[in-house]
N, C-alpha and C positions, 0 to 999 in steps of 0.2 A: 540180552544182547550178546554176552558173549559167546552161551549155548549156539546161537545162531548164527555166528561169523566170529569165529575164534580167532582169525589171523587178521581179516582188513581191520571187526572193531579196534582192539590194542593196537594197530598201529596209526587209526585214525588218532586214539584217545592223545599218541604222543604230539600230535599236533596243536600247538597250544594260540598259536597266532590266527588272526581271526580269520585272515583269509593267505593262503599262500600256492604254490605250483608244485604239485607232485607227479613227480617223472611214473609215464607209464597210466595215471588214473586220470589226471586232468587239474584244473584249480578246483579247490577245495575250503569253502566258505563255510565258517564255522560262525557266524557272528548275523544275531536274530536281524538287524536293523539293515545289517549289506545284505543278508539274505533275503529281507523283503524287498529292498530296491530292486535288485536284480528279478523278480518273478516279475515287479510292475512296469520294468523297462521289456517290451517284449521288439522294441525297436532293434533291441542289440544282443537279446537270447530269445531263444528260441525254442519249442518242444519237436521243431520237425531236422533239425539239423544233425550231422554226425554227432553221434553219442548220444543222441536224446530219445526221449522215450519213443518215438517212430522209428528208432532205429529195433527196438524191443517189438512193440507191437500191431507196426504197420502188418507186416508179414503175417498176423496171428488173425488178427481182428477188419486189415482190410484198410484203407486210407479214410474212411468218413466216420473218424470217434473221435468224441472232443480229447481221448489222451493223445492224438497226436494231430491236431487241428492245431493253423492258427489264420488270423485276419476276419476278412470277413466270412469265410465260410466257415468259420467257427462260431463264431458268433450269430450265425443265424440258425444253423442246429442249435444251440445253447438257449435260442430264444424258444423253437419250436418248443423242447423238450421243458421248461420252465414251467408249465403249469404241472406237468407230471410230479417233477419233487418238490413241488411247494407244499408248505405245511398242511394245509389245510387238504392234501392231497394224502401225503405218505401218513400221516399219523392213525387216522383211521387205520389205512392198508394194515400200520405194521400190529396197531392191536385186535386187526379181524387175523392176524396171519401167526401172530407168534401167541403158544402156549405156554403163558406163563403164571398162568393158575395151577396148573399141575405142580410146576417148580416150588411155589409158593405149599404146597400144600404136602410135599412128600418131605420138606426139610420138617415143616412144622411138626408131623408124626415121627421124626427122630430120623429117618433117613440118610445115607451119606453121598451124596450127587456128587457127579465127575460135571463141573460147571465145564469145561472144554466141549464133550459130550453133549451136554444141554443144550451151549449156544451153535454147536454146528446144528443141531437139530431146529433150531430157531433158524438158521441162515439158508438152510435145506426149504425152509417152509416160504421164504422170501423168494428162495431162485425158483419155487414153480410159480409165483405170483408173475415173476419178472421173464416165466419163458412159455409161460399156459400151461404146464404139466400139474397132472392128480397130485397133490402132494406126497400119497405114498409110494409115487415114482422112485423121490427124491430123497437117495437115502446114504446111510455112511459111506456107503462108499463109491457113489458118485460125486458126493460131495470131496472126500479123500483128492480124485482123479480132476476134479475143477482145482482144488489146492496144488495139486503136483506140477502145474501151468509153472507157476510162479519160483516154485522150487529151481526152478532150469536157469533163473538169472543170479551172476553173478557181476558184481561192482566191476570187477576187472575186466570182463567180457561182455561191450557194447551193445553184443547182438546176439539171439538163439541160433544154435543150430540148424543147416536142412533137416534134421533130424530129428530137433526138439519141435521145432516149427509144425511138423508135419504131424508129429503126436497133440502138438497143442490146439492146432485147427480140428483133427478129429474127434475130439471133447467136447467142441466149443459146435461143431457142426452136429453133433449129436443130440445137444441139447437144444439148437437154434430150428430142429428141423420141426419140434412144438412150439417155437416161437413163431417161427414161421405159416404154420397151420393156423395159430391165434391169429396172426398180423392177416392173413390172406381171409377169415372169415368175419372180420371187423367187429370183431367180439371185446367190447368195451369194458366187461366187465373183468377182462385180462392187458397185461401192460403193454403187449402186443400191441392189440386189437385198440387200446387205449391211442396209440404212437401212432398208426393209421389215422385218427381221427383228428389226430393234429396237424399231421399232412406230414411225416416221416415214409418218403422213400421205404420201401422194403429192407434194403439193402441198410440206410441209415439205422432202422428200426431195430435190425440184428447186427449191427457192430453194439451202438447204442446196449444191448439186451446183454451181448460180451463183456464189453467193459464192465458194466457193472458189476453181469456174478463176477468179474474174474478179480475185481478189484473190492471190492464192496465186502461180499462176505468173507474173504480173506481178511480184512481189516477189523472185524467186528469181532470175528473168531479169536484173532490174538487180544482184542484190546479188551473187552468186558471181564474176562479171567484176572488178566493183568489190574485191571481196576480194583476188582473184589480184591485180588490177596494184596493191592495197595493201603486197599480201606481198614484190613482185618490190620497187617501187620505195623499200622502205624498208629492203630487204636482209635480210627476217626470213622468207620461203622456205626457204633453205638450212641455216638453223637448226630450224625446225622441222620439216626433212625428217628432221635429225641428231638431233634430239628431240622426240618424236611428242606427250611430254607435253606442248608447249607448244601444240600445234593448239586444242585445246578453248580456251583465252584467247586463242588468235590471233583465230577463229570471234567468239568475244564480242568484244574489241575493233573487230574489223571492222565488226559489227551496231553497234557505238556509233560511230564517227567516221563510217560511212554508214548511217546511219538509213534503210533502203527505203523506211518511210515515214514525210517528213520530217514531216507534220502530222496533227495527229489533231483533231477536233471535238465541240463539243458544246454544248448549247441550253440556260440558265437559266431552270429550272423553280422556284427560290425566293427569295428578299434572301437576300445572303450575302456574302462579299467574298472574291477571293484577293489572298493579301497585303495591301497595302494599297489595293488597287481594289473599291471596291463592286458588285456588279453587283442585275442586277434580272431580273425572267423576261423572256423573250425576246431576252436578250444571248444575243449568240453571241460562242465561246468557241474562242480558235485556237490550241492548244498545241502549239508549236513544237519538236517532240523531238529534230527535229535541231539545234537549238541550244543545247540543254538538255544533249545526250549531248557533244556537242563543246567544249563551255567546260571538260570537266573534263579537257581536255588530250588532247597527240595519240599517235597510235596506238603502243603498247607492249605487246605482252603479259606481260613480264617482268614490269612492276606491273600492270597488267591491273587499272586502275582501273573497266572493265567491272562489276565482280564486283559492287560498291558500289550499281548502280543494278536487282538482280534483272530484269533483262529488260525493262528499262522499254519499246526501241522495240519489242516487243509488246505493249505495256498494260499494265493492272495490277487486280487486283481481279476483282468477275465478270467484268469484258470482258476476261482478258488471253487473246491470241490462240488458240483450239482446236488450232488448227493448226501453234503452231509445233512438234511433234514431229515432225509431217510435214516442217516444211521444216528443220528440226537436222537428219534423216535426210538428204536432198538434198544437203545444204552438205555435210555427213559428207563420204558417199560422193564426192563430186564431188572433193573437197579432197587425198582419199587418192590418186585416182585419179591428181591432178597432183604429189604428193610421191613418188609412185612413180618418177615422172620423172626425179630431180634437179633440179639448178637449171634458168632459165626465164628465159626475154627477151622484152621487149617488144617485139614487130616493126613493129607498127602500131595506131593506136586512134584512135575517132571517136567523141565524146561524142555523145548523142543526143538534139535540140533537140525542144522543143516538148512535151515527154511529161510527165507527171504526177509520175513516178516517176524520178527522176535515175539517168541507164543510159548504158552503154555503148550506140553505134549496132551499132559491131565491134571487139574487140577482141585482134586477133594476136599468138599466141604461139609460140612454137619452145624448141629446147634450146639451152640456152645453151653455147657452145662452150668 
């Protein structure tokens, strides 16, 4: 976290009250239980108002993506799109699409894997599923240039640039124009061509396609690393290798003491107050979820105080994440991949400055001897 936001983290951290007004960024909600009222109350915050995330990626991605949808036209894209991330959907996709028998197989012969490296390579193999392209399209460093999107935002600054905008569409239009080819030949056996047949607009189909690389494998890329060198340095790997029932609260605790994504946004569309702060329309609203999921204590899956907060660092309410079935399947498989191993060492690790999303730059592992 603090690789990644050297100057807002520490001055969030000084913030000790649950919810309060900070001149220049907006209110600032550090407390799990006002943090979940406030996503459920959508009467009186909002994702399409000043400061909120349409302020970020209407301009990128276009008006018809559930990240800056709300009411009924949200909610009826959200139903279209429903069968797509349902489990019984994304789990097959992600174990036809991710190699992680290889991973499984080169730590076992002694090997020292850059797991950063691995899982972009896993998330390269997902954005051709999610855009029609050969997989060996999709490669570091296209993947690099979908990450640099995300780079451009800052807490303090509402909105992208003309200029970032303009670089971030040309990524997104790069990638979208084999999305588009899949969607226009009704080819189902790509997610495209899949979004057609559910009756997704074109136009929906390729926001829809954006959102997710641009959200999706960014969040996997930081979190699975993050997880592993939680598991190693806390000595709960080797237990859960020995009992597999403990993976599933490993998984949730991990998603709570590293929040992928530590803040979530939103614009005041009526008088209301959280807690004891009043707000007004056009407050903007900074729910801090990684401070919210870490005050309840550190990482344990044995009490797996996880369980307590239903999935909050996905959302909550109509917004909570589409996608996180997709990315449960990801962590799954990945996770298995590296229990298969035995136990695991940290060889080397470089946090990685300057990014949105608190990640590893690289981080080396081997078997532990």
């Amino acid at each position: 976290m603090r690789a990644a936001h050297p100057v807002v983290y520490p001055l969030l951290e000084l913030a000790r009250k649950p919810v309060l007004r900070v001149p220049g960024l907006g209110v600032l909600v550090r407390d799990a239980a006002l943090l979940r009222s406030t996503l459920m109350d959508t009467d009186t915050f909002t994702k399409t108002g000043p400061g909120s995330p349409s302020d970020l990626w209407t301009p990128v991605l276009g008006p018809a993506v559930l990240l800056n949808m709300e009411g009924a036209d949200h909610m009826a894209l959200r139903r279209k799109l429903g069968s797509l991330f349902a489990p019984a959907y994304v789990e097959p996709l992600a174990a036809a699409s991710l190699p992680t028998a290889g991973l499984t197989a080169r730590l076992t012969a002694g090997e020292t894997v850059d797991l950063v490296a691995e899982v972009k390579r896993f998330a390269s193999a997902m954005i051709s599923q999610l855009v029609g392209l050969d997989p060996t399209h999709v490669d570091e460093e296209l993947f690099d240039r979908v990450s640099s999107i995300t780079r451009f935002v800052r807490l303090a600054r509402p909105r992208l640039t003309p200029a970032q905008v303009a670089v971030a569409r040309g990524i997104l239009e790069e990638l979208t124009t084999h999305a588009r080819e899949a969607y226009r030949a009704g080819d189902e056996a790509t997610v495209p061509g899949r979004m057609r047949a559910l009756g997704l607009t074109e136009d929906e189909a390729m926001g829809a396609v954006g959102a997710f690389v641009l959200t999706g494998t960014e969040t996997l890329v930081s979190y699975i690393p993050r997880l592993v060198a939680v598991l190693i340095d806390s000595g709960w790997l080797p237990l859960i290798a020995a009992e597999r029932s403990l993976a599933e609260p490993a998984i949730a605790e991990g998603l709570r003491v590293t929040t992928p994504s530590p803040v979530m946004l939103r614009s005041v569309i009526a008088d209301g107050a959280i807690g004891s702060v009043a707000v007004r329309p056009g407050d903007r609203v900074i729910l801090a979820t990684y401070a919210a999921n870490r005050a309840l204590g550190e990482f344990d899956p044995a009490t797996n105080v996880a369980a307590t907060l239903k999935q909050l660092w996905f959302g909550a309410g109509t917004h909570f994440c589409l996608g996180a079935p997709l990315a449960m399947a990801q962590i799954r498989l990945t996770l298995d991949a590296l229990l298969e191993v035995g136990p695991l060492r940290i060889v080397a690790r470089t946090p990685a400055r300057g990014v949105l999303i608190p990640s590893y730059a690289s981080l080396r592992v081997g078997r532990a001897s």
